[in-house]
C-alpha positions as CSV (number, residue, x, y, z in Angstrom):
1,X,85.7,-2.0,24.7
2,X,86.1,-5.5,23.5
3,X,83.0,-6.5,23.4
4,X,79.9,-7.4,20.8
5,X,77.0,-5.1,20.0
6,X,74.5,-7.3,21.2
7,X,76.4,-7.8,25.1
8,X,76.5,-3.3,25.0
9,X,72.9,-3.3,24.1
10,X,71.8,-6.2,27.0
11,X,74.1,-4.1,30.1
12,X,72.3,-1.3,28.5
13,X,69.0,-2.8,28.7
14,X,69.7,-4.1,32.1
15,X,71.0,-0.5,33.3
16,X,67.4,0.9,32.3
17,X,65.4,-1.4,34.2
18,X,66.9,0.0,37.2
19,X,65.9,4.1,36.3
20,X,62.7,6.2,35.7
21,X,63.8,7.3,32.3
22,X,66.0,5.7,29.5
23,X,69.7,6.0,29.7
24,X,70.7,5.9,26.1
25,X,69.3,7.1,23.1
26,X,69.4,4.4,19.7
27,X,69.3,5.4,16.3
28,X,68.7,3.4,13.5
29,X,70.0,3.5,9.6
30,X,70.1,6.3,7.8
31,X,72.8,8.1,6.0
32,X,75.6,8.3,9.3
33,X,74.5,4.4,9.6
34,X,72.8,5.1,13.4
35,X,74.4,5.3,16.6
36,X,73.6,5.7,20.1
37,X,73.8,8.8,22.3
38,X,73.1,9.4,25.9
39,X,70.1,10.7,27.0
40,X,69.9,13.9,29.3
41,X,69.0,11.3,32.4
42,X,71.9,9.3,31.0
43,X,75.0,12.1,31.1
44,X,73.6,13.1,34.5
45,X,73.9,9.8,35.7
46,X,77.0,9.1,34.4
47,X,78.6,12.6,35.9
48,X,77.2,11.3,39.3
49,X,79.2,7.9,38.8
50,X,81.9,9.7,38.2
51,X,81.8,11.7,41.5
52,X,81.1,9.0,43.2
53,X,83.9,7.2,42.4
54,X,86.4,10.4,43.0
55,X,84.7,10.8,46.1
56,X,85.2,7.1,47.3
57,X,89.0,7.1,46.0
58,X,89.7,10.1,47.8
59,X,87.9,8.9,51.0
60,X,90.0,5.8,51.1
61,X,93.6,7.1,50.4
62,X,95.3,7.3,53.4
63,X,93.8,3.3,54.3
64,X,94.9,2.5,51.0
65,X,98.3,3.8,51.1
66,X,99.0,1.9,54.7
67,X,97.7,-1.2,53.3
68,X,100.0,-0.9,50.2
69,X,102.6,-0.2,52.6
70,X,101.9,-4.0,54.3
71,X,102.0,-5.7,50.5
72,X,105.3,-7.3,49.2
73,X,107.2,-5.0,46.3
């Protein structure tokens, strides 16, 4: 994504502070070396990001489309 661990981990942190229940999921060490996974609070919010934004492209097609039409090629 282009960016360091530490910048992840602070949007991450930041992300949290405005839910009820962690986001992500960290694991330390070990023999796989640790990772991250999203928690069951985390996919569902994702999922409802994502329907959000279809839902808000879809809503503003047709605006979109006569605006393009006013732009230079």
């Amino acid at each position: 994504m282009g960016m360091s661990y530490m910048r992840a981990w602070t949007l991450i942190k930041t992300m949290e502070r405005c839910f009820k229940r962690p986001l992500v999921k960290a694991v330390r060490g070990g023999a796989k070396g640790g990772g991250a996974e999203l928690t069951e609070t985390g996919q569902r919010a994702l999922a409802l990001h994502q329907q959000l934004e279809a839902e808000s492209l879809e809503a503003v097609q047709a605006t979109w489309r006569e605006l393009r039409g006013l732009l230079r090629d």
